[in-house]
C-alpha positions in Angstrom: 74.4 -65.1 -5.4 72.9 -62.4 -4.3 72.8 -61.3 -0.3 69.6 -59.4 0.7 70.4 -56.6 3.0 68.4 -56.7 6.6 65.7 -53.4 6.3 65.4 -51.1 8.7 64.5 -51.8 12.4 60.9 -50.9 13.3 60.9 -48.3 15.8 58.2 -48.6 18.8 54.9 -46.8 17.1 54.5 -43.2 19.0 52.4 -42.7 21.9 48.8 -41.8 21.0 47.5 -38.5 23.0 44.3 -37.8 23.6 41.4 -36.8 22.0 42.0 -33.4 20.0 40.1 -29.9 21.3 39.8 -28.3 18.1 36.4 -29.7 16.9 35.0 -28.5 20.2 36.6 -25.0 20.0 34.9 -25.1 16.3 31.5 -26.0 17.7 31.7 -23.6 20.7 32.7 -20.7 18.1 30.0 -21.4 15.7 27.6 -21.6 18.2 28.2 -18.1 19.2 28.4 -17.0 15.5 24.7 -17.7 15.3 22.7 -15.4 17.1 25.0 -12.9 15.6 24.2 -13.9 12.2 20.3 -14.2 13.2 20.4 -10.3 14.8 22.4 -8.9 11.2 19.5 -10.8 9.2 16.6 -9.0 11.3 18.1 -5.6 11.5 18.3 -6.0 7.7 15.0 -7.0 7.1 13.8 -4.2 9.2 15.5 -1.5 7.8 14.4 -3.3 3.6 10.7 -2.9 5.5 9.1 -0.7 3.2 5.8 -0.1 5.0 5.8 3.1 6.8 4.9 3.1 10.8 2.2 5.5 12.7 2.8 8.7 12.4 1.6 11.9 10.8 1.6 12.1 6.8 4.0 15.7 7.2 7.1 13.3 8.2 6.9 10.8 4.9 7.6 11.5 1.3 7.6 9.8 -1.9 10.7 8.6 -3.3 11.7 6.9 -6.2 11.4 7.1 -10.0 8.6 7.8 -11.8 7.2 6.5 -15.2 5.8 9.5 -17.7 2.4 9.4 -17.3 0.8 12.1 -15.0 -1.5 10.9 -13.0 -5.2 12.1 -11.9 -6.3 10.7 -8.4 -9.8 10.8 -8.2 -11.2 10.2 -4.5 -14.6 8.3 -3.8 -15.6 9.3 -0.4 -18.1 6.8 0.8 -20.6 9.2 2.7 -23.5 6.5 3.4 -24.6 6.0 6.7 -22.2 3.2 7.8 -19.3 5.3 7.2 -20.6 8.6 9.2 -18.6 7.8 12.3 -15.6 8.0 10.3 -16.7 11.1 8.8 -14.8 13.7 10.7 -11.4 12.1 10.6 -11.7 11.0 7.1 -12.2 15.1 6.6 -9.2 16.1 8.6 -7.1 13.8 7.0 -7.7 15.2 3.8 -7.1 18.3 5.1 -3.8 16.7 5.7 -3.6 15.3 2.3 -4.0 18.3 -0.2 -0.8 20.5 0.6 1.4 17.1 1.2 0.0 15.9 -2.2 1.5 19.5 -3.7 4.9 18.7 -2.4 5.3 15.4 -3.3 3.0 15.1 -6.5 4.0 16.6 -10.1 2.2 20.2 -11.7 1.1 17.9 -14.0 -0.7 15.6 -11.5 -4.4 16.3 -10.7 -6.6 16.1 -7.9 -10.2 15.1 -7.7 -13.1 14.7 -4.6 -16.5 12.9 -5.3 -19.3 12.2 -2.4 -21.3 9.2 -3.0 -24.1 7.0 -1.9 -27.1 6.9 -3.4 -26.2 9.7 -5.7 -22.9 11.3 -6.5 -21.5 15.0 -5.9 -18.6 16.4 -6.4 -16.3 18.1 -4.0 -13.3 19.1 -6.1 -13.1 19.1 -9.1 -10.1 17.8 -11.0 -7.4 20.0 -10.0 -3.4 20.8 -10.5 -2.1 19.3 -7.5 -0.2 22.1 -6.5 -3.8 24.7 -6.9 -6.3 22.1 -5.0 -7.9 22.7 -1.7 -9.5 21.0 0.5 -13.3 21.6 0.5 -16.1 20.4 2.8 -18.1 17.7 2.3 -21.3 18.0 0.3 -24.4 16.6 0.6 -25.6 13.3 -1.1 -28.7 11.5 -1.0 -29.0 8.1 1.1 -30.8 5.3 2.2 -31.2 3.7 -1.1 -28.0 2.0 -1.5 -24.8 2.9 -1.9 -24.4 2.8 -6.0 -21.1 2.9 -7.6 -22.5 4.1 -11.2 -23.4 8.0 -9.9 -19.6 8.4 -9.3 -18.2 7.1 -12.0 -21.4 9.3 -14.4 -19.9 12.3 -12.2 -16.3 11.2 -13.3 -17.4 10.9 -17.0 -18.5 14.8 -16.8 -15.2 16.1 -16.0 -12.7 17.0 -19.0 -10.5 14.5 -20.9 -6.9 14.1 -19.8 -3.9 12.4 -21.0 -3.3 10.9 -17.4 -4.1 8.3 -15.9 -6.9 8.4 -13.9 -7.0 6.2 -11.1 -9.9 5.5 -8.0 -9.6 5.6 -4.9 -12.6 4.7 -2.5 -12.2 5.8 1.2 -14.9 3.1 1.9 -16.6 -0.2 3.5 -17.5 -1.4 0.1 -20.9 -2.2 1.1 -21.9 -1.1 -3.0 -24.8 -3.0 -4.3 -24.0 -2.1 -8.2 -21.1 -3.7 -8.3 -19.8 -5.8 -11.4 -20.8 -9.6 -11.1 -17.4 -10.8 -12.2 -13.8 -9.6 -12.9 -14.5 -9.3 -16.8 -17.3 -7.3 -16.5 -15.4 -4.5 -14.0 -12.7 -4.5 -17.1 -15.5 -3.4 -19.2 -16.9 -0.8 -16.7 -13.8 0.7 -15.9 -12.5 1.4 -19.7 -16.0 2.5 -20.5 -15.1 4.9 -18.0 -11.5 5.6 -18.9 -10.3 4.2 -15.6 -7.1 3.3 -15.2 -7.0 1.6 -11.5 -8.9 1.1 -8.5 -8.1 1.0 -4.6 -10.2 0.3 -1.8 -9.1 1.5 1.6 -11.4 0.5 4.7 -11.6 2.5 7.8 -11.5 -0.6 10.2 -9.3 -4.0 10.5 -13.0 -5.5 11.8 -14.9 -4.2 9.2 -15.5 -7.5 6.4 -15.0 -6.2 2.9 -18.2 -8.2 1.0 -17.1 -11.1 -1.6 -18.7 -9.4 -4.4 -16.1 -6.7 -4.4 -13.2 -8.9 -4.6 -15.2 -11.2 -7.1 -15.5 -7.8 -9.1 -11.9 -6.4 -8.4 -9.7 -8.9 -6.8 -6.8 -6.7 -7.8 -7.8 -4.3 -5.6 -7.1 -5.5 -2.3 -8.7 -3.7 0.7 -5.9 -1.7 2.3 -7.5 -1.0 6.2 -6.7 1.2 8.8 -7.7 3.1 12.0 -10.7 5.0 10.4 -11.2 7.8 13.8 -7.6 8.5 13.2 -7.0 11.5 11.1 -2.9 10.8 10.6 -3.7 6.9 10.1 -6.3 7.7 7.5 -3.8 10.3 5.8 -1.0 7.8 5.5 -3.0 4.9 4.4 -3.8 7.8 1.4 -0.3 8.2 1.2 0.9 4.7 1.0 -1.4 4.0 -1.6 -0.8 7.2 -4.0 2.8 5.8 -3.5 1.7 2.7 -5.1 -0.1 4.5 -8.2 2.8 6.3 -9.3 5.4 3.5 -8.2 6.8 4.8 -5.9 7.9 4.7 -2.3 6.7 6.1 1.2 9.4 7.0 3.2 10.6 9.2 6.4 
């Protein structure tokens, strides 16, 4: 027969204590870690901020790689009567622009100035970069709309190059020859041998009409302070950065 042993005597359960601190120490830590975590993401962010701030063009350069192809910037200056008040800082900024545009731009890069309104005339002709100055203005006939096709008949007259050649209107876009859809501005611009356009408007109140984003809605309207010289000059500069991929920096 077998005896079955008595098991072992239950001791009295322990005392519970009372309620643990460690989940509020947790909470009180992470609570701090936060705004620490919220001030490295912003300082971050500012310093990946590629657009440049107000300043003179002289303290920015272009940085970054660079495909093969050189690169002929032709410049439509819009010289109708809505953009006259802009007239004299658009000038000094390009003043600006030509010797920056040698230092930062390849010998193989070219540099071209048209006036245009109702007619077309050109300033510069294209031009190494490097060699171009920065002439006056010249005169143009107005008051008969401002017409696109002069400009680009002007741009047709100069020699053929192996570069790219891009546009670049320093304007309000009030142009009344425009392209009546996207398809059609294809057409007109490689019946022209244009590579790219960009629009850049002398004025955050000025309203860009919809039948020059219906005709080029790649071409964004880049605007800026238009009576300031270095703010005109950089807005140049941000955009030739874009051209040639590149970036604007200090």
């Amino acid at each position: 027969m077998t005896t079955l042993a008595p098991g072992p005597r239950f001791g009295r359960s322990p005392r519970l204590g009372g309620p643990s601190r460690r989940p509020f120490w947790a909470l009180a830590a992470l609570l701090l870690l936060v705004p620490l975590l919220w001030l490295l993401f912003t300082s971050c962010q500012r310093q990946e901020d590629p657009a440049p701030v107000a300043g003179a063009l002289g303290d920015y350069a272009l940085e970054g790689k660079r495909g093969p192809e050189c690169l002929r910037l032709t410049l439509l200056v819009d010289s109708s009567g809505s953009m006259q008040d802009y007239a004299g800082a658009r000038d000094a900024a390009l003043a600006r622009l030509v010797p920056w545009l040698a230092n930062n731009l390849r010998d193989t890069d070219e540099l071209s100035i048209l006036d245009f309104a109702e007619t077309a005339t050109v300033r510069l002709p294209p031009t190494t970069a490097g060699s171009a100055g920065a002439p006056a203005a010249t005169g143009v006939a107005d008051g008969g709309g401002t017409l696109l096709e002069p400009a680009l008949a002007q741009v047709d007259g100069f020699r053929t190059t192996q570069c790219e050649t891009a546009l670049l209107l320093l304007s309000d876009a009030q142009v009344t020859d425009l392209p009546t859809s996207e398809q059609d501005a294809r057409t007109l611009l490689r019946q022209h041998r244009i590579s790219d356009v960009k629009l850049l408007v002398p004025g955050q109140d000025i309203d860009v009409p919809d039948t020059w984003l219906t005709a080029f809605p790649d071409a964004q309207p880049r605007k800026f302070d238009g009576y300031d010289p270095d703010a005109t000059a950089v807005a140049i500069g941000r955009t030739v950065a874009e051209l040639t991929g590149q970036k604007l920096t200090r």
